[in-house]
LOMIKE-281721 format. One line per field, with one value per residue (C-alpha): x, y, z; chain. Coordinates in steps of 0.2 Angstrom, whole numbers, plus 5000, padded with zeros to 4 digits. Example, Ala and Ser with C-alpha at 12.3 -4.5 7.8 and 13.67 -1.06 7.14 Angstrom:
xx = [5062;5068] $
yy = [4978;4995] $
zz = [5039;5036] $
kette = [A;A] $
//
This chain:
xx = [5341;5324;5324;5332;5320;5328;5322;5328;5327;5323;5327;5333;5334;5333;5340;5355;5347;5333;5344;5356;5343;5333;5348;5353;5340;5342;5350;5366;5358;5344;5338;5338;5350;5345;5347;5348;5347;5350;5349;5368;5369;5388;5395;5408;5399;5404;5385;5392;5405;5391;5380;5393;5397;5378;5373;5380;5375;5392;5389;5397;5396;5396;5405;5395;5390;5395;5386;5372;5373;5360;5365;5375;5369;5371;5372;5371;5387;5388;5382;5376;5360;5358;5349;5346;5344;5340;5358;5369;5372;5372;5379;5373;5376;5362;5348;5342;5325;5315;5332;5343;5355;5358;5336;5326;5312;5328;5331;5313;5308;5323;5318;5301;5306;5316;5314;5293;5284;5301;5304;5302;5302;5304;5303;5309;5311;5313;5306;5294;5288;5304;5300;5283;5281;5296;5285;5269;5280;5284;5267;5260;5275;5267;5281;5277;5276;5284;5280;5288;5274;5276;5273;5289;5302;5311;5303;5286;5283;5290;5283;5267;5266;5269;5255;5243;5247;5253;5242;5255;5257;5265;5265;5275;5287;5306;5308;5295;5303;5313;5302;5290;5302;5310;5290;5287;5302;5298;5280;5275;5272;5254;5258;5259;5275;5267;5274;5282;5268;5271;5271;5287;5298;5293;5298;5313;5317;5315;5327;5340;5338;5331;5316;5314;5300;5292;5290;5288;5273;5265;5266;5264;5256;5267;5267;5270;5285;5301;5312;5323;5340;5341;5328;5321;5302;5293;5280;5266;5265;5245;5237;5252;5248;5255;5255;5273;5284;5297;5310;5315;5332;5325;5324;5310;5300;5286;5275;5282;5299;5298;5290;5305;5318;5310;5308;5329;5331;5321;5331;5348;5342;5340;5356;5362;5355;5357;5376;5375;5366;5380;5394;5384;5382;5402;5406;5396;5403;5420;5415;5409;5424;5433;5421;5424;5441;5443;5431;5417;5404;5389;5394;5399;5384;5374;5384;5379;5360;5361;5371;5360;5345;5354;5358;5338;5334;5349;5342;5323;5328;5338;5323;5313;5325;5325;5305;5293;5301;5301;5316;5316;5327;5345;5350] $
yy = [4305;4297;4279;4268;4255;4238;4234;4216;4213;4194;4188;4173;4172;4189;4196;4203;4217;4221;4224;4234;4247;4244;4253;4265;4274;4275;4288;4291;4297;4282;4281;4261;4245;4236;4215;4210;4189;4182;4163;4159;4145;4140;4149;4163;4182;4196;4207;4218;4226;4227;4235;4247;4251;4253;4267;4278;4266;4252;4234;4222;4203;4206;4195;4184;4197;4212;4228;4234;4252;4263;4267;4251;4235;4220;4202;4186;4178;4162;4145;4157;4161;4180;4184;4203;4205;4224;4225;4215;4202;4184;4172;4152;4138;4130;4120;4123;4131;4128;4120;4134;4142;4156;4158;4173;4167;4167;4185;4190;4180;4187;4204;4202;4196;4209;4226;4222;4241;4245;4231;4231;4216;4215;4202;4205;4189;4169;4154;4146;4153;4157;4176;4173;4168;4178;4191;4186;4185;4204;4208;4198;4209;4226;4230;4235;4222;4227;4217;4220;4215;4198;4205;4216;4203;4188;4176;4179;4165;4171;4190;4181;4168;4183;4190;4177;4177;4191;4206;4218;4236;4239;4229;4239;4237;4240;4258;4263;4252;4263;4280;4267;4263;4279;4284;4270;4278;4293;4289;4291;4274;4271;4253;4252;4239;4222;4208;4191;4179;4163;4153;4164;4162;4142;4142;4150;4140;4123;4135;4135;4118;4124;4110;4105;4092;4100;4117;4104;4098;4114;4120;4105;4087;4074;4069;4053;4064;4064;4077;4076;4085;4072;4060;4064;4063;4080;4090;4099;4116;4120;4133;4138;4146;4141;4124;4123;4108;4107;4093;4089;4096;4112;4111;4119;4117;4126;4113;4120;4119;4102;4094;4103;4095;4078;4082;4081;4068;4055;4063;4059;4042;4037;4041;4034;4015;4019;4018;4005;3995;4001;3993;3976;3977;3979;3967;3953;3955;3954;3936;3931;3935;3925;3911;3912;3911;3894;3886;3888;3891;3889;3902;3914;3915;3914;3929;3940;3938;3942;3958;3963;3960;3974;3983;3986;3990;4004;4011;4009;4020;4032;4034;4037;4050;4060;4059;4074;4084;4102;4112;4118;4132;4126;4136] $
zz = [4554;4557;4567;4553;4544;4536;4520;4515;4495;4490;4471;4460;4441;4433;4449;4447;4434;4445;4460;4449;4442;4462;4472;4457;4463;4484;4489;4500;4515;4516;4534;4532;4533;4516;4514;4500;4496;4478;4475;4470;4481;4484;4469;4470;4467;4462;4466;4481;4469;4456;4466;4472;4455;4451;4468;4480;4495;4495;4497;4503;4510;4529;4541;4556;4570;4561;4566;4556;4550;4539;4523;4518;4509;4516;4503;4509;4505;4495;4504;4519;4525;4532;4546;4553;4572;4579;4578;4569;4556;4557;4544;4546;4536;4544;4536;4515;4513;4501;4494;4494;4503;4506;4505;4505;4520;4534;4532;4528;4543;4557;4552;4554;4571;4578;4564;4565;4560;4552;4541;4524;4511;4494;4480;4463;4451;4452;4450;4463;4479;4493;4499;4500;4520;4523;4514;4527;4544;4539;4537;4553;4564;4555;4541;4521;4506;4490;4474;4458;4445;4438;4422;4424;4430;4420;4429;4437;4450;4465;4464;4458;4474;4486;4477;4479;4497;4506;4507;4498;4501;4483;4467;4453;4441;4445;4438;4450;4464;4472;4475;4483;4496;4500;4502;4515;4524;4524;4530;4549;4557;4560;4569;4586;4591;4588;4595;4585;4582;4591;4577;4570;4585;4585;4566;4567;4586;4572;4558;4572;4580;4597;4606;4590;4593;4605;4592;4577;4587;4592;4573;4562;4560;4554;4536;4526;4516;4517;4517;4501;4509;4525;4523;4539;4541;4534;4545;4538;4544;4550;4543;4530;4513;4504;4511;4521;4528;4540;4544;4562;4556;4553;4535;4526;4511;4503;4491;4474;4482;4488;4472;4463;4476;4475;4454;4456;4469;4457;4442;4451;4455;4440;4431;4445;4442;4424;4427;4437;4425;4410;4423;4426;4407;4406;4418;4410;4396;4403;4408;4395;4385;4399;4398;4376;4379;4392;4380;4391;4376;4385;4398;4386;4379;4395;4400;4383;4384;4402;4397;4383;4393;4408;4391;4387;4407;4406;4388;4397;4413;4401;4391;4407;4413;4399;4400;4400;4416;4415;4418;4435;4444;4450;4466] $
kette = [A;A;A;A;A;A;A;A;A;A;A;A;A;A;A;A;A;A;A;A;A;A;A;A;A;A;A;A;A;A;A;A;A;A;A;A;A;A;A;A;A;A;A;A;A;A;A;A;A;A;A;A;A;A;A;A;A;A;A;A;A;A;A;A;A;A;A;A;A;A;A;A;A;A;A;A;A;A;A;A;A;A;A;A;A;A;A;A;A;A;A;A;A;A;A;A;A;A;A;A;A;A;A;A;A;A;A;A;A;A;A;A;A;A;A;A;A;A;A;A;A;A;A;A;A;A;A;A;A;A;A;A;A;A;A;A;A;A;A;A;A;A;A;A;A;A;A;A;A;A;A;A;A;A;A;A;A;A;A;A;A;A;A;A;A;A;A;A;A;A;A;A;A;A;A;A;A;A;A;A;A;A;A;A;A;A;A;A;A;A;A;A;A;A;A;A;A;A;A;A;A;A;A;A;A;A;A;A;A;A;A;A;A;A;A;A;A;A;A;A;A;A;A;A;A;A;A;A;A;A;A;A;A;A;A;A;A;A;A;A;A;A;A;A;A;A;A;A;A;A;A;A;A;A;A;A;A;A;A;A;A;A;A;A;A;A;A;A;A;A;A;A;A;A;A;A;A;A;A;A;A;A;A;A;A;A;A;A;A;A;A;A;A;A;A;A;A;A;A;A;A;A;A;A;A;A;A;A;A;A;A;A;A;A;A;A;A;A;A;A;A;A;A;A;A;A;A;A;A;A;A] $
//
């Protein structure tokens, strides 16, 4: 068997088909360790037995540490990230990026770290844009990038940022997937070792909370935005396309992701201070049927105008709510 590659596999909506006809067609005896990271966020999932089912190679969830071996397909549990080292497996449930965890940049990045000339990554489906600096850390460290084209998946966005992006090796459509990777495989390495940029050992230093200031500062500017998961100040990564922030936490954003994240914040706020107002509303109410009944007449209906004046900001803020705002991705 040749040195082993790792090929680490990024999708979100639509992803479960793609991945399903993607490893029907690797073979048994594939000289690779292959990631694979869907969005499912904290829900159970049932995709390594799928994917077993589906190929030859068995899948599984891996546990924290567990050796890496070609020939096996590795899925980021639920709620965990999934890192590859040169050997083994990490699980974290470190810091959401780009609002999701388990993401595809962690594992994109980690191999691009430590797999460099022998990485390769792929994205297949999803809505926004996570995959696509994983996709360019790969690149920098001298792996292949594989594109399904957006015209081909369920949802075009992701394969379409990495695209825009990423100088990819391969863009085609998921019948033609595998071939192309068992292609790179077989292909005699060209790259000399490269060593990890700079900037990607400082970015993933900030993922993991090492000196986080001190590689905040040497990677970003400050911002005047907030991160939505902590509130913590955001930091705009220099130089980043597409445009990329960082939180002194070590959570990450890409643009789309963030105006997505802020698009549900603002969303949950304002249910929440509609139900607020719909409880003012009751409670007002309450006293003045108090006030009614202790003959306090001009209480009473002091009390009613105020509640149908909270009635009309609770119906106003419901109205606003409902407004205008695309449907985005839940992850």
């Amino acid at each position: 068997m040749s040195t082993p590659h790792a090929i680490v596999i990024g999708a979100s909506t639509g992803g479960v088909a793609a991945l399903l006809e993607l490893v029907s067609g690797l073979p048994k005896n594939i000289p690779a360790v292959v990631g694979v990271v869907l969005h499912v966020g904290a829900m159970p999932s049932i995709l390594p037995e799928l994917l077993s089912a589906k190929g030859v190679l068995p899948a599984h969830h891996p546990a924290d540490g567990e050796r890496l071996r070609p020939g096996r397909i590795y899925v980021a549990p639920p709620d965990h990230h999934m890192l590859f080292t040169a050997g083994e497996v990490r699980l974290s449930r470190g810091p959401r990026e780009n609002h999701a965890r388990p993401a595809v940049d962690p594992l994109f990045r980690t191999t691009a770290m430590h797999w460099r000339e022998r990485s390769i990554g792929v994205v297949l489906t999803g809505q926004l844009d996570d995959g696509t600096a994983g996709l360019k850390a790969i690149k920098d460290c001298g792996g292949a990038a594989v594109v399904r084209e957006p015209g081909d998946a369920v949802e075009p966005a992701m394969p379409a940022s990495a695209l825009a992006h990423v100088a990819v090796d391969h863009c085609v459509p998921i019948r033609e997937m595998a071939p192309v990777l068992l292609a790179l495989l077989g292909r005699k390495s060209v790259t000399a070792r490269q060593q990890a940029p700079d900037a990607l050992a400082r970015e993933q230093a900030i993922f993991e909370r090492k000196d986080v200031m001190e590689n905040l500062a040497a990677l970003a500017d400050p911002s005047a935005l907030t991160c939505p998961d902590c509130g913590g100040g955001l930091w705009e990564l220099k130089g980043s396309k597409p445009l990329r922030y960082r939180c002194h936490t070590g959570h990450g954003f890409t643009a789309a992701s963030l105006e997505a994240a802020q698009t549900e914040t603002a969303e949950y706020s304002l249910w929440s201070s509609v139900r607020a107002l719909q409880e003012r509303e009751i409670l007002l109410r309450r006293l003045a049927t108090v006030a009614e009944a202790t003959g306090d007449h001009p209480q009473a209906e002091a009390g009613r105008r105020a509640a149908d004046r909270v009635r009309a900001q609770a119906e106003q803020l419901g109205a606003m709510a409902q407004q205008d705002a695309p449907p985005r991705e839940r992850r």
